[in-house]
N, C-alpha and C positions, 0 to 999 in steps of 0.2 A: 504494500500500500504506500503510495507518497505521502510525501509529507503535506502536501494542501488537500489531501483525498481525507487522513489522518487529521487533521483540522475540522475538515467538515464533519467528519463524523461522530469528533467529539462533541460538536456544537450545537450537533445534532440530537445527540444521545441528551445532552445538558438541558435542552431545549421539553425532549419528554419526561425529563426529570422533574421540569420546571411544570411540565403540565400536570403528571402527577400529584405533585406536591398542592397543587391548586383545589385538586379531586381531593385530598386530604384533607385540608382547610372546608373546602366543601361537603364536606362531609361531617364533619363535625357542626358544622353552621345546620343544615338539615337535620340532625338529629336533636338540638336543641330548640329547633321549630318546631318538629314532631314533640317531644317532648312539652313543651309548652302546652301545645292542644291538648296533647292526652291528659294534661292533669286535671283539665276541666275546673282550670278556678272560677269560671262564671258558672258553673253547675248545671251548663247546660244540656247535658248529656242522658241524663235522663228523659226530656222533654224530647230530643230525637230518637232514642231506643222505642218511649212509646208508640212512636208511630210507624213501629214495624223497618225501619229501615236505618240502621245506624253504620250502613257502608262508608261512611269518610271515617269513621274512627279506625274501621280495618285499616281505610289508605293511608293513613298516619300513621300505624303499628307497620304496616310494611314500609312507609318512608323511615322510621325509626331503626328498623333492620335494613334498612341498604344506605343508608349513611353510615351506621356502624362497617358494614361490611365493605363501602366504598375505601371509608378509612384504610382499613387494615387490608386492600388489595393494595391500593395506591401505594403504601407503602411497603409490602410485596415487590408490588412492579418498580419500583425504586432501585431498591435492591438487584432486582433481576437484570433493569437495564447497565448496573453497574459491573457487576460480573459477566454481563452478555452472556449468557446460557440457556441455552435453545430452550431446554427439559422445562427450567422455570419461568420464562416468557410464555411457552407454551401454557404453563399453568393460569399464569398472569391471565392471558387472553381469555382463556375460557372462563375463569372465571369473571373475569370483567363481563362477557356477555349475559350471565346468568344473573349478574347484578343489573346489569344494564337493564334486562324483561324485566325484575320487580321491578324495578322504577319507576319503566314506566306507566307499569299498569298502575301502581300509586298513584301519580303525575294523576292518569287520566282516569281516575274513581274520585280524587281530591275536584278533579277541574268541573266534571258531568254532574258530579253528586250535590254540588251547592244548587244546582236551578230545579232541585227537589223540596227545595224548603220555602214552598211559597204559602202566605197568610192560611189559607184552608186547611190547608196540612195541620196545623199547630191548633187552628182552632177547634176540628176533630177533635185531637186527643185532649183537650181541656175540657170540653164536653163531656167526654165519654168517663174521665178519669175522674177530674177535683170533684172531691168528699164524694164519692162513689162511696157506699156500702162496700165494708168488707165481707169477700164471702168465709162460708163456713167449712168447709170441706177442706183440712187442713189437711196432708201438707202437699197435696199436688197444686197449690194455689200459690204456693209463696211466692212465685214469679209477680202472679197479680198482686197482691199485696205490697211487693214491692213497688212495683209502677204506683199504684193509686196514693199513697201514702209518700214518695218521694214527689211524687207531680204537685200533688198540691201543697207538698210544702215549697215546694220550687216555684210554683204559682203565687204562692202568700210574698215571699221573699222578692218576687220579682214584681208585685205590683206593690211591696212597700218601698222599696229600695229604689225603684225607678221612678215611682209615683203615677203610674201607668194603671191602664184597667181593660182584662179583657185583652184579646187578639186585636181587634178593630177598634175597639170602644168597648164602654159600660152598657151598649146597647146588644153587646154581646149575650149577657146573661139573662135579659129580656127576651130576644125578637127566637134564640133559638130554644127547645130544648136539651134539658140537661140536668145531672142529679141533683144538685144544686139547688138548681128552681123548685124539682122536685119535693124539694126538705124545708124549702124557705117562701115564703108570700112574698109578692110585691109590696106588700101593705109594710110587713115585720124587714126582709131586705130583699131587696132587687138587685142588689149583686155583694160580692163579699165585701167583710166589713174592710180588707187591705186596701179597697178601691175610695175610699175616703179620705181627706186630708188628714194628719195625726201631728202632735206638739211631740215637743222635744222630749216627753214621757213615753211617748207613743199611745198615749192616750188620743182618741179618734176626736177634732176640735169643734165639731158640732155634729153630732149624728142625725137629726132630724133634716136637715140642708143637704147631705149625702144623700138622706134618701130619696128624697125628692129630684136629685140632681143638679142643686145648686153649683154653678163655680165660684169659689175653686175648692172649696169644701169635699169636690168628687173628681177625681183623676177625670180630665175626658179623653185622654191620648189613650192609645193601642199602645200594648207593648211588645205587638210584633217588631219594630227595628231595632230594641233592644236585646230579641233572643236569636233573628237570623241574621244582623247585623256583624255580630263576632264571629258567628258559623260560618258565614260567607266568607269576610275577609282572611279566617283564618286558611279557609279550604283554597283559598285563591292564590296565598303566600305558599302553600306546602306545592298548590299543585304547579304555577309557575317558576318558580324557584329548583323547584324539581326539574323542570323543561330545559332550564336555563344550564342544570350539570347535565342534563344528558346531552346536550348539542354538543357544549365544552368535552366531554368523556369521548363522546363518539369521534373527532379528530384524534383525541390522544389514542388509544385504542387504535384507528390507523395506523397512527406513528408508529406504534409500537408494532403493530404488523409488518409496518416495511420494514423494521429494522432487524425483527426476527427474520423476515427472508433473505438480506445484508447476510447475515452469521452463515461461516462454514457448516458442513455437521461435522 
């Protein structure tokens, strides 16, 4: 080999190094997005299990495993292209692609899956769930019991905390059916008592004004933007962000293929 062929190739080799190492850092940054979601500090995790579809949580669980695993090829393939060794580039490669397919099935379960959470979705399961009777037929029901008892306190919490009422409105707990209504008169309350203004006791500041639906006495805002708001943006970061290493990976991966077919055997 020349010496300017010998130049190039180090420059070269430095150059997939340098991409790797990128795939490293990136990998790490992913795993701590995922991470993030999964912890579910807005607690909103419950309110999309109820609704029978909790697919972006899987796509974070698999972004979570393939940033860890991105890490730890990347710098594999580090290694490998330092010792240039067929056996372990070879390994490199295949495994990069088998990371590459989770990816991107994450990517695109995180991208499809947020224009599943539109206003009706959420108002369903707050219908069907808050203060539902528990039933009696213990213990093939603990599933339910958990949903109904976790929703509405997720419900209580998100319409004290946000000062919100209802999916659309407080006209929610009126115009539709629901257990709810079921257990409570319009007369005694027309929607929960969390949908009321409360003092710094949390004592409710005029409850007769609430129920009538005075403002501001009565939350009139939806707090749909407040629970698909985070969903969205979050599934939008895991799954673009995700897009963004796989373009980046998918040149290095080249690289590192020409360079394996470079090597003697």
């Amino acid at each position: 080999m020349t010496p300017d062929l010998d130049t190039k190739d180090r420059c070269f080799r430095a150059l997939i190094i340098w991409g790797n190492l990128v795939i490293a850092c990136c990998g790490i940054a992913l795993m701590a997005m995922c991470i993030f979601f999964i912890s579910d500090r807005g607690g909103l995790y419950v309110l999309v299990y109820a609704t029978g579809n909790d697919s972006i949580w899987r796509g974070a669980w698999i972004g979570l495993f393939t940033g860890f695993a991105l890490f730890c090829t990347s710098i594999l393939g580090m290694h490998a292209i330092v010792v240039s060794k067929r056996n372990i580039l070879l390994a490199y490669i295949l495994l990069m692609v088998i990371i590459y397919a989770f990816e991107v099935a994450s990517a695109i379960t995180a991208a499809t899956h947020k224009d599943w959470f539109v206003p009706d979705l959420f108002l369903k399961q707050m219908l069907q769930n808050y203060n539902k009777p528990l039933p009696d037929n213990l213990p093939s029901t603990q599933d339910q019991i958990y949903v109904i008892n976790r929703v509405t306190e997720t419900w209580n919490r998100f319409m004290t905390e946000s000062k919100c009422c209802g999916v659309y409105g407080p006209e929610d707990w009126v115009k539709y059916e629901s257990h709810f209504r079921q257990q409570n008169t319009d007369a005694d309350y027309p929607w929960p008592r969390q949908c009321c203004q409360q003092d710094a006791m949390g004592a409710i500041s005029h409850l007769d004004a609430c129920k009538i639906g005075v403002s501001p006495f009565l939350h009139a805002q939806g707090c749909y933007d407040y629970i698909a708001g985070p969903l969205i943006r979050h599934g939008f970061g895991v799954s673009w962000f995700g897009f963004a290493i796989l373009c980046w990976t998918f040149f290095v991966i080249l690289g590192v293929i020409f360079h394996y077919t470079q090597l003697d055997f």
